[in-house]
C-alpha positions in Angstrom: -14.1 23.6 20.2 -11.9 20.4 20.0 -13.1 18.0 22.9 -10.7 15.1 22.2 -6.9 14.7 20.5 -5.9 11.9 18.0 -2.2 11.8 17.9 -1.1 10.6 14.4 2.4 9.5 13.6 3.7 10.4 10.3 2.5 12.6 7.0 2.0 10.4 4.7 -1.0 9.4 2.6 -2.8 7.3 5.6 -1.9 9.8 8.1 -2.8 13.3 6.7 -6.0 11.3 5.6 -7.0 10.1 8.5 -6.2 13.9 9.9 -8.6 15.3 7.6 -11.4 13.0 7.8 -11.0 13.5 11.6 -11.5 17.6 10.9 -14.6 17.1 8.3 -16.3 14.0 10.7 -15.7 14.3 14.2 -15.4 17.1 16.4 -11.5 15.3 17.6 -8.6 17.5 17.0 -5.5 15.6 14.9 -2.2 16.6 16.1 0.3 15.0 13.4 4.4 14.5 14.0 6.3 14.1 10.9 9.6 13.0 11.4 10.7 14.7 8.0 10.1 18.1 6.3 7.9 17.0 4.0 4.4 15.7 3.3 3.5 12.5 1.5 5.6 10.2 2.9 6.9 8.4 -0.5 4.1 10.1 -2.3 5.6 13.1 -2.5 7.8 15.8 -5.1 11.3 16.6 -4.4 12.0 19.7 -6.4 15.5 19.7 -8.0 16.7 22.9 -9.3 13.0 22.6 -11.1 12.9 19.0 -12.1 10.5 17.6 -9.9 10.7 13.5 -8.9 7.8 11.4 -8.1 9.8 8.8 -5.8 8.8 5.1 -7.3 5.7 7.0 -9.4 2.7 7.5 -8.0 -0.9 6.8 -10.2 -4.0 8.5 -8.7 -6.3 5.6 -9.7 -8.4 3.3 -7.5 -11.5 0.7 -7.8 -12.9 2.8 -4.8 -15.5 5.7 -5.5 -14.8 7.0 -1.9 -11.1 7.3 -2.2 -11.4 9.0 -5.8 -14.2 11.6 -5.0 -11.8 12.4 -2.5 -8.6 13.0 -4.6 -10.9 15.0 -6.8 -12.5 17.5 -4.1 -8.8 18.3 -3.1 -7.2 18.7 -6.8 -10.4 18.2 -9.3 -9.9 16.7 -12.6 -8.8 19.4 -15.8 -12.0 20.0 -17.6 -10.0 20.5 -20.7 -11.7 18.2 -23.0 -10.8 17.2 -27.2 -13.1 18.1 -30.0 -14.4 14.4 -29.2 -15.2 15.2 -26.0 -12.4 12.7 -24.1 -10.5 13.6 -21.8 -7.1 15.7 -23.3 -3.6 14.1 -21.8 -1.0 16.4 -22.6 2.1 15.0 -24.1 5.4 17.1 -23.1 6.4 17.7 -26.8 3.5 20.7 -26.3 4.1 21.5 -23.1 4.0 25.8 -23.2 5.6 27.4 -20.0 7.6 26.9 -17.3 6.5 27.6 -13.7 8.9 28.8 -11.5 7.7 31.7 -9.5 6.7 30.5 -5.9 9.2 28.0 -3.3 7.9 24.8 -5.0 8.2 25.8 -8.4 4.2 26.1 -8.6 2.0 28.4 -9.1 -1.2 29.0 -6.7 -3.3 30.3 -9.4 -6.4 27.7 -9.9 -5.4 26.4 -12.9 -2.8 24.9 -11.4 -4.1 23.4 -8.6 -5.6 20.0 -10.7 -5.4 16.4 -12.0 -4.3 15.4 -15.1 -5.6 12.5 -17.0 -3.1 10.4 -18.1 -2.4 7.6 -20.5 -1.1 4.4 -18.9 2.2 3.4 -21.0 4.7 1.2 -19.3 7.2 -1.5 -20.9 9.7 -3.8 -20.2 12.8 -3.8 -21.0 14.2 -7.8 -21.5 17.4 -8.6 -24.6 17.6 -5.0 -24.9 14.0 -4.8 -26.8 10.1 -3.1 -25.3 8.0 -5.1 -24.7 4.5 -3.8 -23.5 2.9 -4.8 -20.0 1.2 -6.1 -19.0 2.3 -8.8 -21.9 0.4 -7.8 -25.1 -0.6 -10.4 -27.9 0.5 -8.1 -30.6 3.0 -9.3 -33.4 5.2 -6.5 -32.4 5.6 -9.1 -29.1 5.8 -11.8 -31.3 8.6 -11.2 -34.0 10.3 -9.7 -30.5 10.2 -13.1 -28.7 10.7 -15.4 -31.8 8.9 -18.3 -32.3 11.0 -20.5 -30.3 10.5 -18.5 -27.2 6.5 -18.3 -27.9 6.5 -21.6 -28.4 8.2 -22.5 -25.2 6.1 -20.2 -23.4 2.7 -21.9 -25.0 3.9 -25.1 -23.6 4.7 -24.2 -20.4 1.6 -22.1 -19.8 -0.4 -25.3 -21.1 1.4 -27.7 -18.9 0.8 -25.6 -15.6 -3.1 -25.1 -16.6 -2.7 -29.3 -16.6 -0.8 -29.8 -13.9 -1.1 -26.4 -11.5 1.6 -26.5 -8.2 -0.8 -27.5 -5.2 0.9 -25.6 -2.5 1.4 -22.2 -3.4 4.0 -21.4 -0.5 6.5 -19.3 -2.0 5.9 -15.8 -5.0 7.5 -18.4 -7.5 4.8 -20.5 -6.7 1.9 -17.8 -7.3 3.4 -16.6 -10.5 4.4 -19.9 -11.8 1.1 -20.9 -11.2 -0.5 -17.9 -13.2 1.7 -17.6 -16.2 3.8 -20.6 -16.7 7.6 -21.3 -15.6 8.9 -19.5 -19.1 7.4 -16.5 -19.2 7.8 -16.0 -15.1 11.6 -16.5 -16.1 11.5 -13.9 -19.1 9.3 -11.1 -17.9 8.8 -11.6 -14.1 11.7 -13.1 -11.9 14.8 -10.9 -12.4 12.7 -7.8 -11.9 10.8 -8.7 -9.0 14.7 -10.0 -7.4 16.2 -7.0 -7.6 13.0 -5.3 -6.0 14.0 -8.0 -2.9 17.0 -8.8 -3.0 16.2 -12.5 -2.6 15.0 -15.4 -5.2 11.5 -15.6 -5.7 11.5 -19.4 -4.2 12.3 -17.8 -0.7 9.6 -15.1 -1.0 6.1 -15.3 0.7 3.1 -15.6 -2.1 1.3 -13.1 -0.2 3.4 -10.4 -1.8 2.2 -11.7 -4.8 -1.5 -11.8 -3.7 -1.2 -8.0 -2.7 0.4 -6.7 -5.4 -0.5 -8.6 -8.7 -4.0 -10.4 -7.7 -6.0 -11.4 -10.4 -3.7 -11.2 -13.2 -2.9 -13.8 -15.2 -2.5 -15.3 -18.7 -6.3 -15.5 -19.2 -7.3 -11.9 -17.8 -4.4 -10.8 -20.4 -6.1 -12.5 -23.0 -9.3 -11.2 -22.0 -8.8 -7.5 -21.8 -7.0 -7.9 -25.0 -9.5 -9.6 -26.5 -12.4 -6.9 -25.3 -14.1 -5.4 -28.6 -14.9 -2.5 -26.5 -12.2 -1.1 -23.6 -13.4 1.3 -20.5 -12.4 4.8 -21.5 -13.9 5.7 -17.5 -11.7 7.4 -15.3 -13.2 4.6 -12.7 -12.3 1.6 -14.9 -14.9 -0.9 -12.8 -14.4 -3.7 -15.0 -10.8 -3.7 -15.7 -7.9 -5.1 -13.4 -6.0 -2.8 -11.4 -3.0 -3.7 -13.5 -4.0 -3.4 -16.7 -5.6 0.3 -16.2 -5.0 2.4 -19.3 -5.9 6.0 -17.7 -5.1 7.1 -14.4 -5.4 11.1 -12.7 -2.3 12.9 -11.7 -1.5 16.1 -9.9 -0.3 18.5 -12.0 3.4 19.0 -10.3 3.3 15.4 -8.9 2.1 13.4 -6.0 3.6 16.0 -3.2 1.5 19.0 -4.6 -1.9 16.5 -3.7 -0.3 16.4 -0.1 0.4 19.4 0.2 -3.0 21.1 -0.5 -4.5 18.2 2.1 -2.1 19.4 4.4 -3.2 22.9 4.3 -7.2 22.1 4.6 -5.3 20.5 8.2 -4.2 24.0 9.2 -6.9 25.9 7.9 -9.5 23.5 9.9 -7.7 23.8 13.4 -5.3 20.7 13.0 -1.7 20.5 13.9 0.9 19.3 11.6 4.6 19.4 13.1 7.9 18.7 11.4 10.9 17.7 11.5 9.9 15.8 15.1 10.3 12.0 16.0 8.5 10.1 18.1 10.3 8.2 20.9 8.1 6.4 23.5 4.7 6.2 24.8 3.2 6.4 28.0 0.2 3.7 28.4 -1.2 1.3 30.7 -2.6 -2.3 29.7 -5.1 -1.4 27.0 -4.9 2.2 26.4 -2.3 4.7 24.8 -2.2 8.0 27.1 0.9 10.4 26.1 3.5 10.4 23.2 7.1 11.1 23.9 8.2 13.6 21.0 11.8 15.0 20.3 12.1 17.8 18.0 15.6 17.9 18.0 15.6 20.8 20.8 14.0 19.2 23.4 12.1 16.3 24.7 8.0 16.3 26.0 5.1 14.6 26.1 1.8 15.3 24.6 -1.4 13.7 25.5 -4.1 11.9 23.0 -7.2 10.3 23.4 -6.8 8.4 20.3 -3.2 7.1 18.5 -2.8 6.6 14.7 0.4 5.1 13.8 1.8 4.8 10.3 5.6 4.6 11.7 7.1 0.9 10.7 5.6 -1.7 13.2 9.3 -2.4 13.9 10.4 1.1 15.4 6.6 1.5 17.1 7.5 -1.9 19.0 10.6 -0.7 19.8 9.1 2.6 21.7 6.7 0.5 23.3 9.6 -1.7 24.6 8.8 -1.8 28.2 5.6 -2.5 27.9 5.7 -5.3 25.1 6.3 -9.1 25.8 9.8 -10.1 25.0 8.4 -12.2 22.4 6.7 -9.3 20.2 9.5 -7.6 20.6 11.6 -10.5 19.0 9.0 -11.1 16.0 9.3 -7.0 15.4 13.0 -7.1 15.5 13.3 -9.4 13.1 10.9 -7.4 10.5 12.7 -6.8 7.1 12.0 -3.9 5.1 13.9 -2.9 1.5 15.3 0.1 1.2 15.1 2.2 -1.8 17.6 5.4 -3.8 16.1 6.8 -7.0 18.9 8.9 -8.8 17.4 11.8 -10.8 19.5 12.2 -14.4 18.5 14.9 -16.9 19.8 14.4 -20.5 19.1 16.3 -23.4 17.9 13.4 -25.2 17.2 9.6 -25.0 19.2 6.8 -27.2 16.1 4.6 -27.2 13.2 4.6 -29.0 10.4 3.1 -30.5 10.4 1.2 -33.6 8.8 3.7 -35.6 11.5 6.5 -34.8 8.9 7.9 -32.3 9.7 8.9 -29.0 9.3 6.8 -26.1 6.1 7.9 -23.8 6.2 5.2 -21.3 5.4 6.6 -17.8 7.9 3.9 -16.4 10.0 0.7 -17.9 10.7 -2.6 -15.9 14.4 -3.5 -16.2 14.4 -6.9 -16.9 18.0 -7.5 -17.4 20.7 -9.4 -15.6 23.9 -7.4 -16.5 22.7 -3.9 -14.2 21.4 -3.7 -11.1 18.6 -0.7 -12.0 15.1 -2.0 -11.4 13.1 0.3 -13.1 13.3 3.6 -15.0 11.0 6.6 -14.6 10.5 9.0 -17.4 9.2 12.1 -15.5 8.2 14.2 -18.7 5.1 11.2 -19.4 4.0 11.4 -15.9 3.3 15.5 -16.0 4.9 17.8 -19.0 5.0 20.1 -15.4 7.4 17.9 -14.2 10.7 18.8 -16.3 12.0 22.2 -15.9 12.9 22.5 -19.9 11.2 20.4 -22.4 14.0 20.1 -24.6 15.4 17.6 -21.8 14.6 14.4 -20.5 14.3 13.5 -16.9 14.9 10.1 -15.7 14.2 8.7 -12.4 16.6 5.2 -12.0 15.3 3.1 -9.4 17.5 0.6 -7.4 16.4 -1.5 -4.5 19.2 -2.6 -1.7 19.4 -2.8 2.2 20.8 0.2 4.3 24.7 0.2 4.7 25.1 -2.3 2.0 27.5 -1.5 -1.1 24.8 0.0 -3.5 23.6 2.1 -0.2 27.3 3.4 0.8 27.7 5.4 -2.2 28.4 8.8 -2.5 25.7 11.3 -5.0 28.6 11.7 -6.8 28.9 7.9 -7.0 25.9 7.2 -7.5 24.8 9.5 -10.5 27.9 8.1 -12.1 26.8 4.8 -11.4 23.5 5.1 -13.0 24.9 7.2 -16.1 26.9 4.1 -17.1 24.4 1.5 -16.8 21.8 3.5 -18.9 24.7 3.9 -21.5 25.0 0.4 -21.2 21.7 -0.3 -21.7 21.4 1.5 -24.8 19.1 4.0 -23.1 21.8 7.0 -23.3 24.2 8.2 -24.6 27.1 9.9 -22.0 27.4 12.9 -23.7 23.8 13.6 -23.8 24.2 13.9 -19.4 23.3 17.1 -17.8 23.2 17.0 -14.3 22.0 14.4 -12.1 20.6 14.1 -7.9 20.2 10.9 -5.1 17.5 10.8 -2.9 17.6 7.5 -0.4 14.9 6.3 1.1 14.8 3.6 4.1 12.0 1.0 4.7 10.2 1.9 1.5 9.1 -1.5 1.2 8.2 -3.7 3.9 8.9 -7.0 3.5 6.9 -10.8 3.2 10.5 -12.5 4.7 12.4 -12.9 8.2 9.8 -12.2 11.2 6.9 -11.7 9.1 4.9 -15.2 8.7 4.3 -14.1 12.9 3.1 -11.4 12.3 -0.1 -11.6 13.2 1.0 -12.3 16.6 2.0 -8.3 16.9 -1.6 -7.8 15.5 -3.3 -9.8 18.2 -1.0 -7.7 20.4 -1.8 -4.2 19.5 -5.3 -5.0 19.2 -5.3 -5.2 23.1 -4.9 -1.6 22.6 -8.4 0.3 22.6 -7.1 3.1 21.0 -4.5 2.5 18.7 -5.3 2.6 15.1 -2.3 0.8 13.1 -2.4 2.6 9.6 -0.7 2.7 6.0 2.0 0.8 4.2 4.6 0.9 6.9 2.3 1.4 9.7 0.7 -2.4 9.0 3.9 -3.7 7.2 1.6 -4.5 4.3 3.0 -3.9 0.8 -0.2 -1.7 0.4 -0.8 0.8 -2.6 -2.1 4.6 -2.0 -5.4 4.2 -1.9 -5.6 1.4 0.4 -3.0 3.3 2.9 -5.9 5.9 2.7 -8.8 3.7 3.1 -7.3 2.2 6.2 -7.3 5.4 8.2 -10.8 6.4 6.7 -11.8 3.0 8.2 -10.1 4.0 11.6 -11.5 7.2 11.9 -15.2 5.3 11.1 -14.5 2.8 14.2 -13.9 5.7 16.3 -17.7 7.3 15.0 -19.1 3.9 15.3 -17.4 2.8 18.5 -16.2 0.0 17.4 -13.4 -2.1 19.0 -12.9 -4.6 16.4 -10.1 -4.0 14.0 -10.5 -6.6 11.5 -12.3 -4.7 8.6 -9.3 -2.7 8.6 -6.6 -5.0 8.0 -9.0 -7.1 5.7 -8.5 -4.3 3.1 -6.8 -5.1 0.0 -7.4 -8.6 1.0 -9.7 -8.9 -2.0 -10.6 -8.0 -5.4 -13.4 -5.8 -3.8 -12.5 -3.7 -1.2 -14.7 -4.1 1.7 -15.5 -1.5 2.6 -17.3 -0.8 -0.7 -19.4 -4.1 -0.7 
C-alpha cells in the first residue's frame, strides 16, 4: 500500500527513472504525465513504415557503474561472444531477418529484448573529405590536411600553449584555448554554429565545459599514443569523448524506455499520456496539487512530492502567480534550440571510404559552410535492427533552427526535398538512389548557455525554497546534460527524499566534474 504520491512531469529518461527507483526504494507511489504519446523524451524510436530513428543518436555509455548496472538489468548486454572471446558487434551487411510482427516492429521474444555492443565510428565531414574524431594523428589525416594546414595548425596550437587567453568568457574562448585558433576554425566552429545558431564568441564556455570537458590536443595525443586501449564496456580510463564501444538497445533508445515503462505499470505506478500540465496549487514552500489537462477535461491531482523535467521556462510560467516578477523575467527570457531530423532511405550511399569500403560511421559532423545540415545519422551502424531492408541505407539529417523560423516553416514535403539536395550536393547521394523520406520536429531539444541564462541561478535559489520540488533532466534544469546524467539527477532526488535531505546542491553539481559525485 502506497502512503505517499510523487507527481513527475514528463517521460523521459530523468523522469521514468526517477519513477522506477521511486517503485524499487520507497514505498511512494509515482504518478507520471507525459505530454506526448511516447516514452523517452528525445531518447526514443519513431517507427517509420519499419525504419526506426534514434532522434540526435543516443549511446548507452557512462563513467558511472550505478547508471550502467541499471541500463543492463532492464535490457542486459548480448552474450554473443567471437571465437576471441570479445564482445561481437554486428555489422548490417549480415544482418539476417527482419522483425515486423508486433505494433513496434519488435518482437517480445527474449532475444530481443537486449544491448548491443557497438563500435564507436564517427567522422567529420570538412572540403568534402573524412576526417576521424576525435582528430586522429594518422597520415590518412595528414595527406587530407596538407602540410600547409598542419603546419598552420602546429603553430597555432604552440602559440596558445605559450600564450593561453586568460579569461575564458565565451565557447571560442574554451576551445581556442584547448586546440588552437586553426584547428577550432577547421574542425570545431562551423559545426557547433549551426548547432546554435549564433558565433561561438557570443556563446557561454560553460557549454563547452559540459559537453567537451577534458578534451584537448594533449588527451588526443595521449589516447593515441596508448600502447594498450580499454576494450571494457566501462572505459574508466578513457574520456567520455573518445569512447570506442558503447551498449545499444537492440531497436533503439525508445525500446530501453519502453520496457522501464512497463516495470512502472507492472509495480503499481501510473504513466498517463497525451496530458499537459498547466498550473500548480502551492503555498510558500511546498507544492500541494497539479493542474492537468488531457485534452477532455481539466483536474487537479494531489502529490506529496513534485519532479519536474518540463523546461524551467514553461514550469515558471505555471507557477506564475506565485513567482516574483523578476523570476518570471529571467525564465522568459530562457533560449532553447529547436531541432527537425528528416529520415531519407536510399538504396545506396555515394560516399565512401578510401579503400572502396563502405562507410560504418554511427554519425558524421557536417563541417561545411555551403548547407545548413549539422550532422548526419547512419541508422544501419547504430543497430542492423534499425533499417527495415538491408539492401537500403537510412539516414537521419540533423538541422538545428528556432521555432517559426524559415528552416522550421517547411512542409515534410519541403523538407525531405530539402535535405535530398544538400546530401547530393555534398557528394553523400546520389538523387536517383532516394526512396522515401519522413520529418519529425522537435522544440526545446537543446537548452541554451545565451539570453536569460547567466541568471539563472537566481530561479535555482528560487525553487530551492520549495521543500518538495525536485528539478530533473536536461530540460528540467536547462543544463545541456547527456543521458546518464538526466538519470543520475533523479536517482539523486529520489535519495534526498530517503535521506531527508533539503539541500539540493549534490544534484545540480552533477556533471560539473570529471567524476561524477555521486560516485566519489
Amino acid at each position: 500500500m502506497h502512503k505517499k504520491t510523487a507527481i513527475i512531469i514528463g517521460a523521459g529518461p530523468a523522469g521514468l527513472t526517477a519513477a522506477l527507483e521511486l517503485l524499487q526504494k520507497t514505498d511512494i507511489k509515482p504518478i507520471v504525465f507525459e505530454k506526448s504519446e511516447y516514452m523517452g523524451g528525445i531518447s526514443r524510436t519513431v517507427n517509420y513504415k519499419g525504419n526506426r530513428i534514434d532522434i540526435g543518436g543516443h549511446r548507452f555509455f557512462s563513467k558511472s557503474d550505478k547508471v550502467m548496472d541499471w541500463w543492463a538489468r532492464i535490457l542486459p548486454i548480448e552474450k554473443r561472444t567471437t571465437d576471441q572471446g570479445e564482445p561481437l558487434t554486428i555489422s548490417y551487411q549480415n544482418r539476417h531477418r527482419t522483425i515486423e510482427n508486433s505494433p513496434n516492429g519488435i518482437d517480445s521474444t527474449k532475444e530481443d529484448k537486449v544491448m548491443l555492443v557497438r563500435n564507436r565510428i564517427s567522422r567529420v565531414y570538412y572540403g568534402r573529405k573524412l576526417f576521424k574524431y576525435p582528430i586522429s594523428l594518422s597520415l590518412d589525416t595528414l595527406q587530407k590536411l596538407g602540410i600547409v594546414n598542419v603546419l598552420q595548425i602546429m603553430s597555432s596550437y604552440l602559440y596558445i600553449r605559450a600564450f593561453p587567453r586568460k579569461n575564458i568568457e565565451t565557447l571560442e574562448d574554451y576551445i581556442v584555448n584547448g586546440f588552437g585558433s586553426k584547428l577550432y576554425k577547421t574542425f570545431f566552429k562551423d559545426y557547433t554554429e549551426k548547432v546554435w545558431g549564433i558565433p561561438c564568441n557570443k556563446l557561454s564556455a560553460e557549454w563547452g565545459a559540459q559537453r567537451i570537458k577534458g578534451i584537448s590536443i594533449r588527451s588526443i595525443f595521449a589516447h593515441a599514443l596508448k600502447s594498450k586501449k580499454d576494450n571494457s564496456i566501462g572505459q574508466k580510463n578513457t574520456q567520455t569523448s573518445l569512447i570506442e564501444k558503447f551498449l545499444y538497445p537492440k531497436y533503439g533508445p525508445g525500446q530501453l524506455w519502453e520496457e522501464v515503462a512497463l516495470k512502472i505499470k507492472d509495480a503499481g505506478g501510473e504513466i498517463i499520456t497525451n496530458t499537459r500540465v498547466i498550473d500548480f496549487k502551492m503555498d510558500a514552500n511546498q507544492f500541494h496539487e497539479v493542474l492537468i489537462d488531457d485534452g477532455e477535461q481539466q483536474r487537479l491531482v494531489k502529490g506529496d512530492y513534485f519532479f519536474s523535467s518540463m523546461p524551467v521556462k514553461d514550469l515558471i510560467q505555471c507557477m506564475a502567480d506565485h513567482v516574483p516578477k523578476k523570476i518570471r523575467g529571467i525564465a522568459r527570457e530562457l533560449k532553447y534550440r529547436d531541432f527537425i531530423t528528416v529520415g531519407i532511405l536510399v538504396h545506396k550511399l555515394k560516399i565512401r571510404n578510401r579503400d572502396g569500403t563502405d562507410v560504418l560511421d554511427n554519425w558524421i559532423y557536417i563541417q561545411e559552410k555551403d548547407v545548413k545540415i549539422g550532422r548526419l545519422q547512419i541508422f544501419n551502424n547504430w543497430s542492423p535492427y534499425m533499417v527495415k531492408d538491408m539492401d537500403t541505407v537510412w539516414l537521419g539529417l540533423e538541422y538545428f533552427c528556432n521555432e517559426g523560423d524559415e528552416l522550421w516553416s517547411m512542409g515534410k514535403e519541403a523538407l525531405i526535398e530539402f535535405g535530398k539536395n544538400e546530401l547530393s550536393k555534398l557528394g553523400i547521394i546520389d538523387n536517383e538512389s532516394f526512396i522515401d523520406g519522413t520529418v519529425i520536429k522537435v522544440p526545446k531539444a537543446y537548452p541554451a548557455y545565451v539570453g536569460s541564462y547567466e541568471f539563472f541561478d537566481q530561479i535555482k535559489d528560487y525553487v530551492s525554497n520549495y521543500d518538495n520540488l525536485f528539478l530533473i533532466g536536461r530540460n528540467g534544469m536547462h543544463r545541456y546534460n547527456n543521458q546518464d546524467h538526466s538519470m543520475l539527477t533523479a536517482m539523486a532526488s529520489v535519495q534526498c527524499i530517503i535521506n531527508g535531505s533539503k539541500s539540493r546542491e549534490h544534484i545540480w553539481g552533477i556533471n560539473d566534474e570529471d567524476e561524477y559525485l555521486e560516485e566519489k
